[in-house]
Backbone as CSV, one residue per row, in Angstrom:
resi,resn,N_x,N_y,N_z,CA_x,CA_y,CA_z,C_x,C_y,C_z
1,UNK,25.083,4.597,-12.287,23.758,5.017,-11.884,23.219,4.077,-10.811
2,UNK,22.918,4.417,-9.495,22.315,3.828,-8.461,20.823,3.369,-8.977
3,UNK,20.491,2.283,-8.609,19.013,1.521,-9.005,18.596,1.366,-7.516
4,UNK,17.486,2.344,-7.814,16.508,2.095,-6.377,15.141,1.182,-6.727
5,UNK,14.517,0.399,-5.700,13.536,0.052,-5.922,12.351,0.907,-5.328
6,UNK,11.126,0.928,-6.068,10.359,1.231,-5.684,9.028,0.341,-5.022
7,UNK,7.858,1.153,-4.673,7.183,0.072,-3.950,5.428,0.707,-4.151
8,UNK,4.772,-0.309,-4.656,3.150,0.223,-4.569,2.568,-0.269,-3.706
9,UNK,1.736,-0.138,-3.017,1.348,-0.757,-1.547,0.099,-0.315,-1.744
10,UNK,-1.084,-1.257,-0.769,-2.385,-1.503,-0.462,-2.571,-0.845,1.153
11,UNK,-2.933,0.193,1.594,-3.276,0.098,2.879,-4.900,-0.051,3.500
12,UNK,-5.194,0.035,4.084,-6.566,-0.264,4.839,-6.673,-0.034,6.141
13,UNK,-8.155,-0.163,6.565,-8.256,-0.110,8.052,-8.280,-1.369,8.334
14,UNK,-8.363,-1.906,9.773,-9.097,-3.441,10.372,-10.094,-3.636,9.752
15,UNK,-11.501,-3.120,9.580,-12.178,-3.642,8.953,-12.427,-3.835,7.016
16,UNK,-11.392,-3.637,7.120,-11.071,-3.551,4.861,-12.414,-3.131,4.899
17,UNK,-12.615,-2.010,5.025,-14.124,-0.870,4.429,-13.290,-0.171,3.071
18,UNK,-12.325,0.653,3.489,-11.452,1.439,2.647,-10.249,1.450,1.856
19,UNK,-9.758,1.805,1.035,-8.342,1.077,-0.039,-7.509,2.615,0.000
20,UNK,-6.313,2.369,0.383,-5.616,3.418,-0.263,-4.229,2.818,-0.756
21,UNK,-4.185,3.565,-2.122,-2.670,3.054,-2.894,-2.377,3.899,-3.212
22,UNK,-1.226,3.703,-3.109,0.302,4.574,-3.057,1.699,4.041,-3.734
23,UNK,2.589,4.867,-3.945,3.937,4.496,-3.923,4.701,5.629,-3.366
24,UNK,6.182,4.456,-3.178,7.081,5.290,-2.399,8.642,4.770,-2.638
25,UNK,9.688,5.169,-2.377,10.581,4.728,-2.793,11.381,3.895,-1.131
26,UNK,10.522,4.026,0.144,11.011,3.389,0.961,10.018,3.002,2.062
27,UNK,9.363,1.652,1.552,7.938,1.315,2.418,8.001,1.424,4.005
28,UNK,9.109,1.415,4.635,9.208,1.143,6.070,8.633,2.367,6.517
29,UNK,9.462,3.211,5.732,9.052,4.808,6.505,7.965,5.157,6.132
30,UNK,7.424,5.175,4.856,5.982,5.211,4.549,4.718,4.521,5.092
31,UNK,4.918,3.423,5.382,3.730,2.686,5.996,3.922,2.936,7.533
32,UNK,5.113,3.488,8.567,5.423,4.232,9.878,4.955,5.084,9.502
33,UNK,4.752,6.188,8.800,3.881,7.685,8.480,2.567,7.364,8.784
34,UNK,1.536,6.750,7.713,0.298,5.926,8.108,0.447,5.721,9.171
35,UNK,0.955,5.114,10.270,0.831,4.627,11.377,0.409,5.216,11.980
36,UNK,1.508,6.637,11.950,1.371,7.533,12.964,0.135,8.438,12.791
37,UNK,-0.069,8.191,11.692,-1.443,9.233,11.028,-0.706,10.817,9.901
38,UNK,0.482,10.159,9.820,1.282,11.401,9.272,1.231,10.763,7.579
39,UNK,0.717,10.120,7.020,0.790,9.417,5.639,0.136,10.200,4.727
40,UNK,-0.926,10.741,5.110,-1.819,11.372,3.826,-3.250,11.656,4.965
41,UNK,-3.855,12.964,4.550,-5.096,13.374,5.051,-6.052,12.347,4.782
42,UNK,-6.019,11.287,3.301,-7.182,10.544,3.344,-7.022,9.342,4.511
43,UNK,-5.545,9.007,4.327,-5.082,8.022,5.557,-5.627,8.209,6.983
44,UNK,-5.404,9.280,7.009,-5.588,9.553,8.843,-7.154,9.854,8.728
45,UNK,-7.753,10.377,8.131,-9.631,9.988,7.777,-10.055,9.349,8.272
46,UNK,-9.404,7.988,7.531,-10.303,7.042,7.624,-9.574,5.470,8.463
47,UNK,-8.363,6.219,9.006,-7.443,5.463,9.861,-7.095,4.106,8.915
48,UNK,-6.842,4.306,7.748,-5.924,3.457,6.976,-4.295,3.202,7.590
49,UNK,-4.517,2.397,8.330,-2.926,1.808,9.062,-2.569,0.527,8.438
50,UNK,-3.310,-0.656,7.976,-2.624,-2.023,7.759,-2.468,-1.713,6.399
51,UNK,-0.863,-2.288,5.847,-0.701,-2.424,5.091,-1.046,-3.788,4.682
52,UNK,-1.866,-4.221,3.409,-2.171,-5.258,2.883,-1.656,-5.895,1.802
53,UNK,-0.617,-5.302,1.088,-0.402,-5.437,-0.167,0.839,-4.758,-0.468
54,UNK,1.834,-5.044,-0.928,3.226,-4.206,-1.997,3.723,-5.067,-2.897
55,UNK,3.909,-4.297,-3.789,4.908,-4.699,-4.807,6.288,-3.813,-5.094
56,UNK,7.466,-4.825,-5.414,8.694,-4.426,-5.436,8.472,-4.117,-7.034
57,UNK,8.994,-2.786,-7.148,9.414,-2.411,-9.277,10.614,-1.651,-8.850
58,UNK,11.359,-1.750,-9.636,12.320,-1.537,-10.226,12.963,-0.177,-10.127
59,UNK,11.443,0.393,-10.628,12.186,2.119,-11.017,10.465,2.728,-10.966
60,UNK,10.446,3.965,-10.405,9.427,4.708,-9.822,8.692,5.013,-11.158
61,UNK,8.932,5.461,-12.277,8.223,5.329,-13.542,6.926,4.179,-13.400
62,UNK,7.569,3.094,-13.617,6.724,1.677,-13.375,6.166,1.395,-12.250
63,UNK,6.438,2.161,-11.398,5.120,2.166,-10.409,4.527,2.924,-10.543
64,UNK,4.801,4.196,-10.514,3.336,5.504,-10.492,2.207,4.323,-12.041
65,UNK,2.895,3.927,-12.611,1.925,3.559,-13.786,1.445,2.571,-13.120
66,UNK,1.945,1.496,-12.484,1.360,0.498,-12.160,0.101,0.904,-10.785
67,UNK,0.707,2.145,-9.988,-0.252,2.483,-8.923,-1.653,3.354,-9.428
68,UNK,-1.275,3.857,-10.982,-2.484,4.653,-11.713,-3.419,3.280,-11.632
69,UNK,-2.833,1.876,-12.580,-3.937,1.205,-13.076,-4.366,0.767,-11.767
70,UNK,-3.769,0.193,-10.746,-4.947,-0.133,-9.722,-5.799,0.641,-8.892
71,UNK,-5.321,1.764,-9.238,-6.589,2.768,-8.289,-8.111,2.984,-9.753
72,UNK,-7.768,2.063,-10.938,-8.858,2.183,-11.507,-9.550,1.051,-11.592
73,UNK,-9.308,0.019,-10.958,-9.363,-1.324,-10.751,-10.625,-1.540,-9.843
74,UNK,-11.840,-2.510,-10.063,-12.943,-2.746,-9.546,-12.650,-2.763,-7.997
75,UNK,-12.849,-2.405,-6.625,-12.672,-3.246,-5.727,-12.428,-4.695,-5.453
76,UNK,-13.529,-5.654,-6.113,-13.088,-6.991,-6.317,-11.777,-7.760,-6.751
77,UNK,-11.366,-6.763,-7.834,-9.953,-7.206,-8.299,-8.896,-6.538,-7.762
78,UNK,-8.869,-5.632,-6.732,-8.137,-5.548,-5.255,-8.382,-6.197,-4.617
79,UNK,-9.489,-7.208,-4.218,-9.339,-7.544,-3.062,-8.577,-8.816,-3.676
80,UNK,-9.125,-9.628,-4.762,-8.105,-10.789,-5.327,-7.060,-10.774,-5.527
81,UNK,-6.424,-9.719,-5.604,-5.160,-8.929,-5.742,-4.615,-9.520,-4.489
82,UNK,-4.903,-8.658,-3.052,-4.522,-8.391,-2.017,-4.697,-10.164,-1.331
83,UNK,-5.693,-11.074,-2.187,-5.534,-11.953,-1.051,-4.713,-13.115,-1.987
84,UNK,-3.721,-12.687,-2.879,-2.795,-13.401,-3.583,-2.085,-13.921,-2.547
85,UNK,-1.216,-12.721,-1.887,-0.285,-12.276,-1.096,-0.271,-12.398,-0.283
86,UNK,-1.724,-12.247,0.431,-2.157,-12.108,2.145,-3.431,-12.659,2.391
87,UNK,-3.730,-13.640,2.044,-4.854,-14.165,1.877,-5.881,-14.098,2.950
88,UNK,-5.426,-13.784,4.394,-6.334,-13.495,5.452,-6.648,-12.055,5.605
89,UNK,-5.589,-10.897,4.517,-5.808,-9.984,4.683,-5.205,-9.169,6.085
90,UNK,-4.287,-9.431,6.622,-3.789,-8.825,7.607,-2.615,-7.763,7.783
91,UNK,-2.295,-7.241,8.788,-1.585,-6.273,8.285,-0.319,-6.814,8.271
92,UNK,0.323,-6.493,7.031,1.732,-6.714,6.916,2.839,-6.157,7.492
93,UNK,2.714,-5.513,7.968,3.641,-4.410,8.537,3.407,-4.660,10.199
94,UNK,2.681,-5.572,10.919,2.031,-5.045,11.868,3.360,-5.265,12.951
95,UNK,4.289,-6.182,12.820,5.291,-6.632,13.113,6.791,-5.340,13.058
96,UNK,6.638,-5.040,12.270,7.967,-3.734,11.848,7.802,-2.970,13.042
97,UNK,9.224,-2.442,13.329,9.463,-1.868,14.489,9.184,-0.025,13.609
C-alpha cells in the first residue's frame, strides 16, 4: 500500500484580513491554483494567495479532521498557530516556481 502524505494549509491575503483552510494531497499544485485564482471561489474573493501555514499528516483521514478543528478555532488561536511557523507571517510559498 502506497503512503501519501497529506497537507492542511493556512492561506491569506497580504493584509491577514481573511483565513482560508484547506487540505490537499499535493500543496505545490494547490497553493499554484490559489495563485492563479483557480483554488476555490472564496479564494479568488477575497484574493487569498499567501500561504501562511501547513502541516504534513500522514493520511487524508487525519487531516480533513485536523482541517475541521481549525476552521472552528478562535481567529487568535490561528493566528498563534500561524506565527509558530512563520512568525512574520509571510507567504510561504512566495518563492515556489
Amino acid at each position: 500500500m502506497k503512503l501519501t502524505n497529506a497537507f492542511v494549509y493556512i492561506m491569506s491575503n497580504k493584509n491577514v484580513t481573511t483565513f482560508y483552510i484547506g487540505v490537499t494531497n499535493d500543496l505545490e499544485r494547490r497553493v499554484k491554483e490559489h495563485k492563479e485564482g483557480n483554488g476555490s471561489e472564496f479564494t479568488s474573493k477575497y484574493k487569498l494567495t499567501h500561504l501562511l501555514y501547513y502541516e504534513t499528516i500522514s493520511d487524508i483521514k487525519t487531516a480533513i479532521s485536523r482541517e475541521k478543528q481549525l476552521k472552528n478555532w478562535h481567529r487568535e488561536w490561528k493566528i498563534n498557530l500561524i506565527k509558530e511557523l512563520n512568525p512574520l507571517m509571510t507567504d510561504l510559498a512566495a518563492d515556489w516556481n
